[in-house]
N, C-alpha and C positions, 0 to 999 in steps of 0.2 A: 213421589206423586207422578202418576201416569200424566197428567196431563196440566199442565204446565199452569193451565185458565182456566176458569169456568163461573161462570155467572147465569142471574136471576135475576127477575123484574124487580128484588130485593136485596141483594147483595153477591156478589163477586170474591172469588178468589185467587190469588195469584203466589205461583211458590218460586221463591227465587234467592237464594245464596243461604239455604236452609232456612229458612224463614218462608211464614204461610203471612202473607198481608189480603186481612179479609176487609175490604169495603159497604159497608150498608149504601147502598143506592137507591134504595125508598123506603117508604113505612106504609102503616103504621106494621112492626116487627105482634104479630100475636104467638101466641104457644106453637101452635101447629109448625109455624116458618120459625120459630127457635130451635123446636127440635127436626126440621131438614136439616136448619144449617149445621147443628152437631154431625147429625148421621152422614152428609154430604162429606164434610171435616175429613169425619173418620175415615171414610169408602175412599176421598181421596189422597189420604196419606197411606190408606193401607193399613191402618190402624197403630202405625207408628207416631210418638210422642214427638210434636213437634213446640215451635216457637212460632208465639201469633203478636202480629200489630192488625190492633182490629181501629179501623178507621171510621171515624162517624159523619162521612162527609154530607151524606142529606139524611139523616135517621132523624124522623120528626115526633118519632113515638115510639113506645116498647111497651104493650100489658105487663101488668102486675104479675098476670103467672107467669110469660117470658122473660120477666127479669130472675123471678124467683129458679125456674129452672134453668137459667143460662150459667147462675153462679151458684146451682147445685154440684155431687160429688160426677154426678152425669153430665151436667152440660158442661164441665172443666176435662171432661176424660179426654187424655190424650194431648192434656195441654202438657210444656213443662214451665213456663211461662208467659204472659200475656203485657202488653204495652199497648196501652187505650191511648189514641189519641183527638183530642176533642178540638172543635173549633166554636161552638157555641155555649150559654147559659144553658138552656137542657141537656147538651151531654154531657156536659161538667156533673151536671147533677148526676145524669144515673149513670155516669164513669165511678163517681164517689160513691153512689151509690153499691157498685160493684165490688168498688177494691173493700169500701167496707165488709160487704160478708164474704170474700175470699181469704183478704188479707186478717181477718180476725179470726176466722176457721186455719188458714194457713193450708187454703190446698195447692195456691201456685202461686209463685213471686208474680206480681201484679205491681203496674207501677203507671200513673197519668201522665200522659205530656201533650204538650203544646205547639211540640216543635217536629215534626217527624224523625229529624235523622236524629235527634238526641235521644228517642226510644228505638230508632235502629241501633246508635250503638250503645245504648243500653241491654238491647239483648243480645247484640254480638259480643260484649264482655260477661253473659252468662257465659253463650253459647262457648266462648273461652274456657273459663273458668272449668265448667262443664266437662272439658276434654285434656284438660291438665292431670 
């Protein structure tokens, strides 16, 4: 990632020890700013597959077709895994929401937590595994 940071009246990105940690910073999230934040993703990695802790620290809302296409084969492109981490009742919901149709199609190991660093090192025993 050329650039280490970058943020949006909406959410934030930060790359640091292989890992993309994406922040929602406002809402309400519609189609439009679901698919920046892909194509941002992407343009910022280079279009190389990384590992995301997507954090839901003030995300007060997400449309219908933003959820639909965040956990389409396009809005996961370039994942190789993902770690939701929620702090409230609504994002509990469409975290579950999420893992359900990722994790039932089975396009990226998907996994909720509660606690941040236990989905840090949840993806750093991917990113392990990964390079074994």
């Amino acid at each position: 990632m050329r650039d280490k940071f970058y943020q949006t009246d909406f959410y934030r990105f930060k790359y640091e020890d292989d890992i993309m940690f994406m922040t929602y910073i406002n809402g309400p999230i519609t189609l439009d700013i679901a698919k920046e934040i892909v194509a941002k993703r992407c343009e910022k990695m280079n279009n190389e597959d990384v590992f995301i802790l997507i954090d839901d620290m003030n995300l007060k809302s997400i449309d219908h077709e933003a959820r639909a296409y965040l956990s389409s084969d396009e809005g996961v492109k370039g994942l190789k895994a993902g770690a939701l981490v929620v702090s409230s009742a609504f994002s509990k919901h469409m975290a579950n929401f999420f893992l359900k149709i990722t994790v039932n199609k089975q396009k990226i190991p998907t996994r909720l937590f509660t606690d941040r660093q236990e989905a840090i090192d949840w993806l750093n025993a991917l990113k392990a595994k990964e390079a074994e």
